[in-house]
mmCIF file of the N, C-alpha and C atoms, coordinates in Angstrom:
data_MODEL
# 
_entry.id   MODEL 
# 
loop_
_atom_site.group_PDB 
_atom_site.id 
_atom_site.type_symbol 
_atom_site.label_atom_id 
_atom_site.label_alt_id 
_atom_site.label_comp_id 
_atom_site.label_asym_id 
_atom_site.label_entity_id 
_atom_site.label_seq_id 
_atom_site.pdbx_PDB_ins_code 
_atom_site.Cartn_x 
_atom_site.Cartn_y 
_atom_site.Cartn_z 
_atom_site.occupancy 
_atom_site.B_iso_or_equiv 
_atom_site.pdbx_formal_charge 
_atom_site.auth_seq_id 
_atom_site.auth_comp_id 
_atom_site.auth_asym_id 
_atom_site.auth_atom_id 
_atom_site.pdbx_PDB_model_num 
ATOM 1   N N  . UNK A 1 1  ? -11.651 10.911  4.535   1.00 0.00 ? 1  UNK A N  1 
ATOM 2   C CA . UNK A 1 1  ? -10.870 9.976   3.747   1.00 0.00 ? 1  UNK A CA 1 
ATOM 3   C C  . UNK A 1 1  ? -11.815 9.296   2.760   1.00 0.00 ? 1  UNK A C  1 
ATOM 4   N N  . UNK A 1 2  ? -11.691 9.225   1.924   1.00 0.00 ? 2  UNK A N  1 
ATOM 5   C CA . UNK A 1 2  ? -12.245 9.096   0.711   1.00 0.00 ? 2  UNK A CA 1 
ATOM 6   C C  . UNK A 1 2  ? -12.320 6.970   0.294   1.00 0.00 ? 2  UNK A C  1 
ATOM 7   N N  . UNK A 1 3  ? -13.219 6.695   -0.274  1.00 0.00 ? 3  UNK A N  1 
ATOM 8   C CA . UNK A 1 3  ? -13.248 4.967   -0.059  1.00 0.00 ? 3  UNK A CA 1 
ATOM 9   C C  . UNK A 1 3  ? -12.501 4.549   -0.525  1.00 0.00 ? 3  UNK A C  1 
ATOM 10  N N  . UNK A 1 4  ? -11.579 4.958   -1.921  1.00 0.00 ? 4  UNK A N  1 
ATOM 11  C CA . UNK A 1 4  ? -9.954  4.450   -2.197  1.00 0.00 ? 4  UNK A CA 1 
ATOM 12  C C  . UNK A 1 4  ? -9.071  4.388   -1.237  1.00 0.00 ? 4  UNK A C  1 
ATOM 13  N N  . UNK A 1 5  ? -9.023  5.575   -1.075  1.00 0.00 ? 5  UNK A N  1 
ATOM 14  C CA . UNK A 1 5  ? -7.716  5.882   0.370   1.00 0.00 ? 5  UNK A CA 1 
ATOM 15  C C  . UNK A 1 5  ? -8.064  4.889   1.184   1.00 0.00 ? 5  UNK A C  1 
ATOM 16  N N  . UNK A 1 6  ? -9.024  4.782   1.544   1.00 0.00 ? 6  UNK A N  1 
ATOM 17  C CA . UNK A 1 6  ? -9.615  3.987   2.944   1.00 0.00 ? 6  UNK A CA 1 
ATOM 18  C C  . UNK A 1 6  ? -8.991  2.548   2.633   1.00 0.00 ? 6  UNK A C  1 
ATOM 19  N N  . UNK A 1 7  ? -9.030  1.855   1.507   1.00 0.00 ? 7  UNK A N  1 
ATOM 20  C CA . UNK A 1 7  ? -9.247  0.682   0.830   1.00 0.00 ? 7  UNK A CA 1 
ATOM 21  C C  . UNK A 1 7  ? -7.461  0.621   0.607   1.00 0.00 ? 7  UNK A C  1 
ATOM 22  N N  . UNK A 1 8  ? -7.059  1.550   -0.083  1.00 0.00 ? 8  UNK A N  1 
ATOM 23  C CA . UNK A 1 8  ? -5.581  1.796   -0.013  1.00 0.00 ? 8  UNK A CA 1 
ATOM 24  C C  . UNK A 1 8  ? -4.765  1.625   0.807   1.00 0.00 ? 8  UNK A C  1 
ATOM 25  N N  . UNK A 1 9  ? -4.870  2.254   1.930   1.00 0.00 ? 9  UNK A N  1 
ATOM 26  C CA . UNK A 1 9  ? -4.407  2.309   3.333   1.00 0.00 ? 9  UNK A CA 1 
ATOM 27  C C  . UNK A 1 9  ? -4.735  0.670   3.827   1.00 0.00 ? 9  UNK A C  1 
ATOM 28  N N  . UNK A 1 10 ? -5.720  -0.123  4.047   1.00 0.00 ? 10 UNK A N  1 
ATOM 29  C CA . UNK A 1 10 ? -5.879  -1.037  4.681   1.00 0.00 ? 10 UNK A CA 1 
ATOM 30  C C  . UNK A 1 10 ? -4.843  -1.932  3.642   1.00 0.00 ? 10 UNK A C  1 
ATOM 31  N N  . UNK A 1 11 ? -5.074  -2.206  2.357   1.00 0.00 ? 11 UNK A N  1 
ATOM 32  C CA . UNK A 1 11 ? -4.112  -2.774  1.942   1.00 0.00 ? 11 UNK A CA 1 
ATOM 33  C C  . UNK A 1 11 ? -2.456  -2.921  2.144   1.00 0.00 ? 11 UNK A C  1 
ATOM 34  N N  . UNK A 1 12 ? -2.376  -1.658  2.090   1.00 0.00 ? 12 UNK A N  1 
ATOM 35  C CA . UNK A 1 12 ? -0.631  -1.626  2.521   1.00 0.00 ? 12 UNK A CA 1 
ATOM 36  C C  . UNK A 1 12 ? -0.723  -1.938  3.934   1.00 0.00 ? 12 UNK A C  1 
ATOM 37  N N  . UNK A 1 13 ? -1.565  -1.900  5.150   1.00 0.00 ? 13 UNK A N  1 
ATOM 38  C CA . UNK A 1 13 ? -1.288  -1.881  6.153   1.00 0.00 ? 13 UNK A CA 1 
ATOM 39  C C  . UNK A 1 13 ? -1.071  -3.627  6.304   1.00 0.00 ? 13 UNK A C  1 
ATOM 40  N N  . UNK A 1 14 ? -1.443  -4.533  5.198   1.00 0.00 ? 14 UNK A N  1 
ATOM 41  C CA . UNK A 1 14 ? -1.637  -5.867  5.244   1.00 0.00 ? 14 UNK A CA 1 
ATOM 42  C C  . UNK A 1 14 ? -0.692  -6.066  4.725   1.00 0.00 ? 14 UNK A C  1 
ATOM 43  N N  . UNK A 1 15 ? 0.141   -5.257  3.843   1.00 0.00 ? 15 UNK A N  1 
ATOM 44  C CA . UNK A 1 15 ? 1.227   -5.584  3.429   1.00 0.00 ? 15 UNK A CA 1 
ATOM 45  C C  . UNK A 1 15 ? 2.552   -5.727  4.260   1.00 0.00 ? 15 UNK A C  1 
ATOM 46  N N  . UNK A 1 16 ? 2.416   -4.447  5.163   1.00 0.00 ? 16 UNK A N  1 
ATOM 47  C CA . UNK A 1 16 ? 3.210   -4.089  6.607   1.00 0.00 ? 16 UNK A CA 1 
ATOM 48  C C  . UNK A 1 16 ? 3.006   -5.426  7.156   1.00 0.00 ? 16 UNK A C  1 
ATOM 49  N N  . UNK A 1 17 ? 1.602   -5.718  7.433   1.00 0.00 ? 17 UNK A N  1 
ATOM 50  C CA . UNK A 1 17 ? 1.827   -6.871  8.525   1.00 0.00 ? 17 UNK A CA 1 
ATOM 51  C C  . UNK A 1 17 ? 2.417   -8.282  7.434   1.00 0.00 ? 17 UNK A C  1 
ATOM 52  N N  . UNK A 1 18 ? 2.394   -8.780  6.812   1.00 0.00 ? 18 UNK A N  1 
ATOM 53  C CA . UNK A 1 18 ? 2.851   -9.702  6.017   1.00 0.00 ? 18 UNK A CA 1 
ATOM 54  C C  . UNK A 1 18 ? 4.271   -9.536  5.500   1.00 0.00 ? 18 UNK A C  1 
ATOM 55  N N  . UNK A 1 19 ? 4.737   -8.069  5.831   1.00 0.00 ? 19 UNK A N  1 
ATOM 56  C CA . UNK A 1 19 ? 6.036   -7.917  6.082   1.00 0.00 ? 19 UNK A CA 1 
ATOM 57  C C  . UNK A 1 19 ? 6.660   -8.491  7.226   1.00 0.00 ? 19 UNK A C  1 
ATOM 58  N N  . UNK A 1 20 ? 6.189   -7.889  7.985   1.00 0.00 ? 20 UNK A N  1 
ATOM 59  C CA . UNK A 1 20 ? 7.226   -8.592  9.160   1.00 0.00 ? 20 UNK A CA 1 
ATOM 60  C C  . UNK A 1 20 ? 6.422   -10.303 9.944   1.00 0.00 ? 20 UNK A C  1 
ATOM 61  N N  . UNK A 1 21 ? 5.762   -10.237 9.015   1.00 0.00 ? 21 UNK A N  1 
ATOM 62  C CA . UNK A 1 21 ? 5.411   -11.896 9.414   1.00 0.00 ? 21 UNK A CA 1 
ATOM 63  C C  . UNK A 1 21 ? 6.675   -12.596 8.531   1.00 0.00 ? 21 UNK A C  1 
ATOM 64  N N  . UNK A 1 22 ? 7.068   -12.181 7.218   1.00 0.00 ? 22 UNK A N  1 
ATOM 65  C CA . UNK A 1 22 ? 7.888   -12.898 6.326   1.00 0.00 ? 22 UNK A CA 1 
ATOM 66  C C  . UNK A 1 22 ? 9.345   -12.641 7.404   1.00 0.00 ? 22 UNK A C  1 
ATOM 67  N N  . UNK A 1 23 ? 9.575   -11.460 7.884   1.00 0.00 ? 23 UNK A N  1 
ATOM 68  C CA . UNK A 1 23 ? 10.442  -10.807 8.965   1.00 0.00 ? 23 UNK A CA 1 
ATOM 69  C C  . UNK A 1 23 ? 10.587  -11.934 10.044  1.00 0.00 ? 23 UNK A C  1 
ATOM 70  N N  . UNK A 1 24 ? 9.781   -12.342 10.615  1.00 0.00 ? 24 UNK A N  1 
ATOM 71  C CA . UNK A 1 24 ? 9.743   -13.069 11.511  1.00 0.00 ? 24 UNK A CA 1 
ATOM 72  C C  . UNK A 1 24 ? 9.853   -14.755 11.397  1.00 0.00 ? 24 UNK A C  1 
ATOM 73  N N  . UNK A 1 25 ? 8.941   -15.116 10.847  1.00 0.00 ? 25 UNK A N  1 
ATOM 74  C CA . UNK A 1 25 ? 9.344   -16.700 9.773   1.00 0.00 ? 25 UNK A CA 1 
ATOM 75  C C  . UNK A 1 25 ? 10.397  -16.809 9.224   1.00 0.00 ? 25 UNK A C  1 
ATOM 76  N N  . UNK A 1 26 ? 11.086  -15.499 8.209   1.00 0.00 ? 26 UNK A N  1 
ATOM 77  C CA . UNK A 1 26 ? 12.450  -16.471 7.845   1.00 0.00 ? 26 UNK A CA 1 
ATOM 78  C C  . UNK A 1 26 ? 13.000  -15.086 8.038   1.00 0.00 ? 26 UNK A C  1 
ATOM 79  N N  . UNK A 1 27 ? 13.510  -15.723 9.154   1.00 0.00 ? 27 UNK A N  1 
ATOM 80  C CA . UNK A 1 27 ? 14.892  -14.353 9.771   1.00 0.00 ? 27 UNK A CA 1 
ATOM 81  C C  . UNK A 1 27 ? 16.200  -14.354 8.933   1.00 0.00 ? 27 UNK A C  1 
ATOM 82  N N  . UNK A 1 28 ? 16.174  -13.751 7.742   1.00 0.00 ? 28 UNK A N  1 
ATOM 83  C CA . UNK A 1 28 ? 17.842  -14.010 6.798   1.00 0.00 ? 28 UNK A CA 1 
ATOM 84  C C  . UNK A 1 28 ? 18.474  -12.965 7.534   1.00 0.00 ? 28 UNK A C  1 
ATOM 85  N N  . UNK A 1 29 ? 17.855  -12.556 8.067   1.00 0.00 ? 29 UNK A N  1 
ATOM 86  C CA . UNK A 1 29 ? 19.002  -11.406 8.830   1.00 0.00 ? 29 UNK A CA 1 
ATOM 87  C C  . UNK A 1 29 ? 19.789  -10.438 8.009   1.00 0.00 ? 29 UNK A C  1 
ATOM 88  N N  . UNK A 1 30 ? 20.142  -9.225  8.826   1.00 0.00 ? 30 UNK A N  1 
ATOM 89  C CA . UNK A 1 30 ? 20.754  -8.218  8.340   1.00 0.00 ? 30 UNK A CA 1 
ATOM 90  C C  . UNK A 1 30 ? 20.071  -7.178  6.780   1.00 0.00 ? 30 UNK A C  1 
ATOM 91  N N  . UNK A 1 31 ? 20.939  -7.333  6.092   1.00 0.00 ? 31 UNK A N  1 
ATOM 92  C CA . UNK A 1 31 ? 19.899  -6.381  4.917   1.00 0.00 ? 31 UNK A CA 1 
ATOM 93  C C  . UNK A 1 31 ? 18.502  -7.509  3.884   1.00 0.00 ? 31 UNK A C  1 
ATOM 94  N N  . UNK A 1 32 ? 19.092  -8.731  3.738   1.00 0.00 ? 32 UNK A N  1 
ATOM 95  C CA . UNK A 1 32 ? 18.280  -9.584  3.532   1.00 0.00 ? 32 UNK A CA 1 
ATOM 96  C C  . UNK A 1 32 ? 16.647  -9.254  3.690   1.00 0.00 ? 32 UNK A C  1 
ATOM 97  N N  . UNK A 1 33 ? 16.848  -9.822  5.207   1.00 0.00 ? 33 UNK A N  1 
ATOM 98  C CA . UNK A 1 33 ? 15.204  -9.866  5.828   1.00 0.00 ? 33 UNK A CA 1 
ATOM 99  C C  . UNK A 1 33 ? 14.756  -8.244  5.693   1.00 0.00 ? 33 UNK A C  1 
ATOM 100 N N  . UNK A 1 34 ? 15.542  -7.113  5.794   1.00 0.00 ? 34 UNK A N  1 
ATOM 101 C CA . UNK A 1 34 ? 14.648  -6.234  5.437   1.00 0.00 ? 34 UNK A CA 1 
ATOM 102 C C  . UNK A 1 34 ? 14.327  -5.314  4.455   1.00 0.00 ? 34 UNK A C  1 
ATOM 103 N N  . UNK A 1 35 ? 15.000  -6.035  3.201   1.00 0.00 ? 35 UNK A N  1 
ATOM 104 C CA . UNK A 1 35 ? 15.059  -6.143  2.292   1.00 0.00 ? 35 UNK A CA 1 
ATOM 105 C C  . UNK A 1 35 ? 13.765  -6.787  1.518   1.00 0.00 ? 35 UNK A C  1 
ATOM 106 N N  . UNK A 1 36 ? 13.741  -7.781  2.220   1.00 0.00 ? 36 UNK A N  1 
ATOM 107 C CA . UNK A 1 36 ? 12.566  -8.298  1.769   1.00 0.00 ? 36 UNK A CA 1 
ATOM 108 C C  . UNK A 1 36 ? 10.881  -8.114  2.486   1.00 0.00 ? 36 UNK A C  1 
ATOM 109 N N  . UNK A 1 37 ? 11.644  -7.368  3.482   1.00 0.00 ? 37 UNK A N  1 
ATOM 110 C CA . UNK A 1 37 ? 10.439  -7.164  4.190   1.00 0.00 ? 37 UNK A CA 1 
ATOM 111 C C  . UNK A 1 37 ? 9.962   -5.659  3.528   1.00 0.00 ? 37 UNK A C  1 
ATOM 112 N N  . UNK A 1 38 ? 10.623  -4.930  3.328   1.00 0.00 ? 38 UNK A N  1 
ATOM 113 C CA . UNK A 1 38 ? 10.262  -3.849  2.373   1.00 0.00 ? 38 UNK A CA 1 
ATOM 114 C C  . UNK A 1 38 ? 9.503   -3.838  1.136   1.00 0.00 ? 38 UNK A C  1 
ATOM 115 N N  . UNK A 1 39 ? 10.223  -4.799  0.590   1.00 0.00 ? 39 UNK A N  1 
ATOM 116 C CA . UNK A 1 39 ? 9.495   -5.199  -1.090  1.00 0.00 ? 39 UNK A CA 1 
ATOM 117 C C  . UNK A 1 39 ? 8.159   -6.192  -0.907  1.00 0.00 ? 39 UNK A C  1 
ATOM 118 N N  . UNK A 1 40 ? 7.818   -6.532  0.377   1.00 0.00 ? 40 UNK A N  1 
ATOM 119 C CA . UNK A 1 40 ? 6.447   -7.389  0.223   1.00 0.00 ? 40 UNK A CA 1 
ATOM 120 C C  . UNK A 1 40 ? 5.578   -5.832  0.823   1.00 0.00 ? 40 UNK A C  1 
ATOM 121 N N  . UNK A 1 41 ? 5.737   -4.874  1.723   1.00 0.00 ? 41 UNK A N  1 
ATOM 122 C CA . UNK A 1 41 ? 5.190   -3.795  1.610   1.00 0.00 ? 41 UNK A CA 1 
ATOM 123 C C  . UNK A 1 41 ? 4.957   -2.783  0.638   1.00 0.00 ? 41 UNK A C  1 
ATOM 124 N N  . UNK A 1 42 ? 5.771   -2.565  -0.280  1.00 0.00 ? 42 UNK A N  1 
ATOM 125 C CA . UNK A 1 42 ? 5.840   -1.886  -1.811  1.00 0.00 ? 42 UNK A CA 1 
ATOM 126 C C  . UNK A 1 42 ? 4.847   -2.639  -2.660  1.00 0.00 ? 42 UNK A C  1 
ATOM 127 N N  . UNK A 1 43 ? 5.277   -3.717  -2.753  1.00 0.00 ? 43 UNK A N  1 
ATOM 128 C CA . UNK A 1 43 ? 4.473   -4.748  -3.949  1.00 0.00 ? 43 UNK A CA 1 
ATOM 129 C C  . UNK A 1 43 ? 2.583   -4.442  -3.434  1.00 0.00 ? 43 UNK A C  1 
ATOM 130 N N  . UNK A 1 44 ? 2.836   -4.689  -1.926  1.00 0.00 ? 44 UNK A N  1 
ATOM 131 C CA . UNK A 1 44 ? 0.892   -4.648  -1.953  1.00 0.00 ? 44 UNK A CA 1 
ATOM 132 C C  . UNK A 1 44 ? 0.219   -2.997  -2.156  1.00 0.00 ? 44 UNK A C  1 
ATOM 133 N N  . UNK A 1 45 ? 1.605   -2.585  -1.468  1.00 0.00 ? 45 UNK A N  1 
ATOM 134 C CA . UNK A 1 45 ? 1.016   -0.988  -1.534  1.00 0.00 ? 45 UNK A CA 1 
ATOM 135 C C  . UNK A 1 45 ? 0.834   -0.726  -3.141  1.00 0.00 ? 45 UNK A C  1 
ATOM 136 N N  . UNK A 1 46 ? 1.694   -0.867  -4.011  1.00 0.00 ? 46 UNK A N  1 
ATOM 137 C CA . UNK A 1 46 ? 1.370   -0.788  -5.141  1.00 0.00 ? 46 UNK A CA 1 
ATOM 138 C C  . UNK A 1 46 ? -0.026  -1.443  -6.271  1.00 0.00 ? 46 UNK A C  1 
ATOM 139 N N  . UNK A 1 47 ? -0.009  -2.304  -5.650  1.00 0.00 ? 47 UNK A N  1 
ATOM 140 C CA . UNK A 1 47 ? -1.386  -3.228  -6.035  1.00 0.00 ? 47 UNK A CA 1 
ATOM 141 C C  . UNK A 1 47 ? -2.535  -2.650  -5.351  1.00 0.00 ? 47 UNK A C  1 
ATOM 142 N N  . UNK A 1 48 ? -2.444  -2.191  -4.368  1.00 0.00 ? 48 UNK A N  1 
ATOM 143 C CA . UNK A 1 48 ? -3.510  -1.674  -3.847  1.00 0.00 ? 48 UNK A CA 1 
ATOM 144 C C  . UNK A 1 48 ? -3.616  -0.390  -4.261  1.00 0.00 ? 48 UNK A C  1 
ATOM 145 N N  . UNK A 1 49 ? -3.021  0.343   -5.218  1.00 0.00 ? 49 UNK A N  1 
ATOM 146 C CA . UNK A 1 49 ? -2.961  1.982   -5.640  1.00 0.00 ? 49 UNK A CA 1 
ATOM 147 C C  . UNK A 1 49 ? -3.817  1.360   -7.278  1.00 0.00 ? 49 UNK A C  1 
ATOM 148 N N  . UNK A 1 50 ? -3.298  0.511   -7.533  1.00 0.00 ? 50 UNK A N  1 
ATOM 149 C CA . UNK A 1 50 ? -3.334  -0.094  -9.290  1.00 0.00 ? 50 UNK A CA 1 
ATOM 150 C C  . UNK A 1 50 ? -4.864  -0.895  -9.121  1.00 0.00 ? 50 UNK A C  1 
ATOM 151 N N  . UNK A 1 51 ? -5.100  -1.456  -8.381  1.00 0.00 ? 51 UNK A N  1 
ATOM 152 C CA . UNK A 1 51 ? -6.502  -2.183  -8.217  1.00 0.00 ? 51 UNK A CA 1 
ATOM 153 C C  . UNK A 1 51 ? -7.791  -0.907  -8.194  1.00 0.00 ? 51 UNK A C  1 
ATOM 154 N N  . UNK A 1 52 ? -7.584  -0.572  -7.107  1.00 0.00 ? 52 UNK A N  1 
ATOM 155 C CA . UNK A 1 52 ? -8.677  0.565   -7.007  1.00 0.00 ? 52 UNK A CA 1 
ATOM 156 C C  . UNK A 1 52 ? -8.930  1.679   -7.364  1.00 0.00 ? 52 UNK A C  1 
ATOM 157 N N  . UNK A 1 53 ? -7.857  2.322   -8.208  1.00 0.00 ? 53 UNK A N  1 
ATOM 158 C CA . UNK A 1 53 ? -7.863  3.352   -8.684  1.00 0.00 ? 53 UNK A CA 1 
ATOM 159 C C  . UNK A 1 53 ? -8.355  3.141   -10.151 1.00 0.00 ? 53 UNK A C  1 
ATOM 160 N N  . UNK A 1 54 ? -7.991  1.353   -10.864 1.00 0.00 ? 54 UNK A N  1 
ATOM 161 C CA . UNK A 1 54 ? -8.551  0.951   -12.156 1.00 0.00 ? 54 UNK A CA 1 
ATOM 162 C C  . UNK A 1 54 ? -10.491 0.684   -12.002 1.00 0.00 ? 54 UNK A C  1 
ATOM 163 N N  . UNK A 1 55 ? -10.520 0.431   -10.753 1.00 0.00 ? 55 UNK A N  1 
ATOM 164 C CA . UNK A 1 55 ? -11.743 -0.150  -10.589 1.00 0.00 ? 55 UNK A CA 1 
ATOM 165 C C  . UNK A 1 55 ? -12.741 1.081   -9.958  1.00 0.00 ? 55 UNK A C  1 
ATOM 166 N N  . UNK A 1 56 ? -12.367 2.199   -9.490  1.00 0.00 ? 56 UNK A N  1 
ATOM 167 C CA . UNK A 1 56 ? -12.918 3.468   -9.130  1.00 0.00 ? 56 UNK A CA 1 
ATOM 168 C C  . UNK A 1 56 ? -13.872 3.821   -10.283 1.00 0.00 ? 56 UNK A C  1 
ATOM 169 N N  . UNK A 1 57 ? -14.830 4.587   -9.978  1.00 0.00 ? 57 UNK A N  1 
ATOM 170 C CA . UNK A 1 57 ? -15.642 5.313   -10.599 1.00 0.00 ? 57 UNK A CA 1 
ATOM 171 C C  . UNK A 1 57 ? -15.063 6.583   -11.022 1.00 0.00 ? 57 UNK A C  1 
ATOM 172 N N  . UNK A 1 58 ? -15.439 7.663   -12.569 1.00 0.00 ? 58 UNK A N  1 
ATOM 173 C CA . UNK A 1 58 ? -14.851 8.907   -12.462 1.00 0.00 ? 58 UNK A CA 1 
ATOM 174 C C  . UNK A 1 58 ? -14.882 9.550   -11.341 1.00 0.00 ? 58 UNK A C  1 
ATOM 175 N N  . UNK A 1 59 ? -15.702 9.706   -10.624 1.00 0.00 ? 59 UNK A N  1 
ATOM 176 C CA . UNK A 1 59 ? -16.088 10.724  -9.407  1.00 0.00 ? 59 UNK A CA 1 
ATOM 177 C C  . UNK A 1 59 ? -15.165 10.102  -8.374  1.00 0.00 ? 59 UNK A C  1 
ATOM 178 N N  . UNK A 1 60 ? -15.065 8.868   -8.196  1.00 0.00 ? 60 UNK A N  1 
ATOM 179 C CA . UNK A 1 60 ? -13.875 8.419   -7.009  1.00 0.00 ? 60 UNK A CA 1 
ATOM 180 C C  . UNK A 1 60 ? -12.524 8.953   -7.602  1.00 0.00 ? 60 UNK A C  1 
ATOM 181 N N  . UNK A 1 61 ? -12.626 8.529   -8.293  1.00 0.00 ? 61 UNK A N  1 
ATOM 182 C CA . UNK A 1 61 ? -10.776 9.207   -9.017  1.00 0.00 ? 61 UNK A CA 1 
ATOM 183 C C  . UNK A 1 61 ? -10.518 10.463  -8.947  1.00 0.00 ? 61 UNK A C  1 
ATOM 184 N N  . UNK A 1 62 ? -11.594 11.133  -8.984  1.00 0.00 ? 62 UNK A N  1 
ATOM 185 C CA . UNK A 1 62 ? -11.436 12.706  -8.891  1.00 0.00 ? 62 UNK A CA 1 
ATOM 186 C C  . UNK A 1 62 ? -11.131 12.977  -7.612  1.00 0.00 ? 62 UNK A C  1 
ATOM 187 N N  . UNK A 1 63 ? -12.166 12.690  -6.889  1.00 0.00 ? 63 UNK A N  1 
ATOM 188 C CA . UNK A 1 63 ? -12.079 13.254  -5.041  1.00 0.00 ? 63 UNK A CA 1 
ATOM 189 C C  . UNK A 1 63 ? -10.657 12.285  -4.744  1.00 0.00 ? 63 UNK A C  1 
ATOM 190 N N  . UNK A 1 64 ? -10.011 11.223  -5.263  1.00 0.00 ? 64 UNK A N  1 
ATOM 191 C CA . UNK A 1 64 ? -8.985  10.773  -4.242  1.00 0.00 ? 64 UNK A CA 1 
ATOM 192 C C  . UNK A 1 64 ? -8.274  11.143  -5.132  1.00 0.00 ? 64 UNK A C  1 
ATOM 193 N N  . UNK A 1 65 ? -8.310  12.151  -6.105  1.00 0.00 ? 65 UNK A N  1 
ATOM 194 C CA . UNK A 1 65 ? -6.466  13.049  -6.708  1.00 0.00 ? 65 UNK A CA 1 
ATOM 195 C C  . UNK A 1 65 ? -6.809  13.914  -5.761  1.00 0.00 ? 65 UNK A C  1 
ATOM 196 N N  . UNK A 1 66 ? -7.515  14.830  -5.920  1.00 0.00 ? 66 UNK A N  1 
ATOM 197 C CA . UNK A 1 66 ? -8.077  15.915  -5.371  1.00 0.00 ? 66 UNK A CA 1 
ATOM 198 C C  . UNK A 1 66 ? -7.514  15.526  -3.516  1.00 0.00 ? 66 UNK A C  1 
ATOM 199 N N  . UNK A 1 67 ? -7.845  14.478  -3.031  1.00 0.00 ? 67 UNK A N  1 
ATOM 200 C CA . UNK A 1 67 ? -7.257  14.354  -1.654  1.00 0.00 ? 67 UNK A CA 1 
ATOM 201 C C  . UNK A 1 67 ? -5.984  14.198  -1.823  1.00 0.00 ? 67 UNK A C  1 
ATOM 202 N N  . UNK A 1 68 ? -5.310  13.446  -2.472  1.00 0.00 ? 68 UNK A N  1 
ATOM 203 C CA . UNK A 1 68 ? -4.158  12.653  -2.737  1.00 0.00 ? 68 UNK A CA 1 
ATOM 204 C C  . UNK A 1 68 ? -3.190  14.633  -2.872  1.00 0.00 ? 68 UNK A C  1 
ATOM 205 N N  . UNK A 1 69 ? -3.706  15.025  -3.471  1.00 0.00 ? 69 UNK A N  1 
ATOM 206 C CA . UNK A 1 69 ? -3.338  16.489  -3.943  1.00 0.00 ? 69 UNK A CA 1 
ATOM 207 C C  . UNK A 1 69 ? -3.153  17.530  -2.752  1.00 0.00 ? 69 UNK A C  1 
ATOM 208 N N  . UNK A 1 70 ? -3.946  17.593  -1.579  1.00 0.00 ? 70 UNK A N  1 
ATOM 209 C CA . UNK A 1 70 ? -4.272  18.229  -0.821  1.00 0.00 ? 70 UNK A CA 1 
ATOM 210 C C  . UNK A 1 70 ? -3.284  17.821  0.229   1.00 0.00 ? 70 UNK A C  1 
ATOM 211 N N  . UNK A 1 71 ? -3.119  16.620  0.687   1.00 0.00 ? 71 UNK A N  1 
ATOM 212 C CA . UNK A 1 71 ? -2.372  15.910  1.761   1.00 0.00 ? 71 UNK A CA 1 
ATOM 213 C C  . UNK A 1 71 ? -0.726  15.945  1.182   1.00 0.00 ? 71 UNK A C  1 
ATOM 214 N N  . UNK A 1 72 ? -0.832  15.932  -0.418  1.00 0.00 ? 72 UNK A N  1 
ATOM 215 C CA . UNK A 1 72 ? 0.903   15.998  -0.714  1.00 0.00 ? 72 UNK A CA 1 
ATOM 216 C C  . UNK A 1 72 ? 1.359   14.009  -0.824  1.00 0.00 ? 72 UNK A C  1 
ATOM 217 N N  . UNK A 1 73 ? 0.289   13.386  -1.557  1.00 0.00 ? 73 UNK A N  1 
ATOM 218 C CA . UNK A 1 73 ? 0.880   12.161  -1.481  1.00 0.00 ? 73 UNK A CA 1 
ATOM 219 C C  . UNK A 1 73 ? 0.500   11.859  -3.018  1.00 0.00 ? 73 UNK A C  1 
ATOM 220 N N  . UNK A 1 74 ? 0.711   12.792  -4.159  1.00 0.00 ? 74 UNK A N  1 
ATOM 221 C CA . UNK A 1 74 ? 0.537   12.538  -5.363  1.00 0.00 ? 74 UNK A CA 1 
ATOM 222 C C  . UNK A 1 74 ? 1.548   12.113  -6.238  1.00 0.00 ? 74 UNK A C  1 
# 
């Protein structure tokens, strides 16, 4: 796994958890809460694709298409 991915992955996984922390703190219930618990996972996962992929070196960008390519998550 390549140091984007690596960096990628931990981000959204903070996003997951700050999902269902928002999940859990304000229970609107039904499509609401997971509604919103979805879009605070999207939003970091996305920031975390847009941060490090701007801030990567050519050679990082290459090996994490090149992985990103291989695994089918392009």
């Amino acid at each position: 796994m390549s140091r984007t991915a690596a960096l990628r992955l931990g981000i959204s996984t903070a996003g997951l958890l700050l999902a269902a922390i928002l999940f859990w703190v304000f229970p609107l219930g039904g499509w609401m809460g997971v509604a919103l618990s979805v879009l605070a996972f999207l939003g970091f996962s996305a920031l975390a694709s847009h941060v490090f992929t701007r801030n990567a070196s050519p050679e990082e960008r290459v090996a994490d298409l090149r992985e990103r390519k291989e695994t089918g998550h392009l």
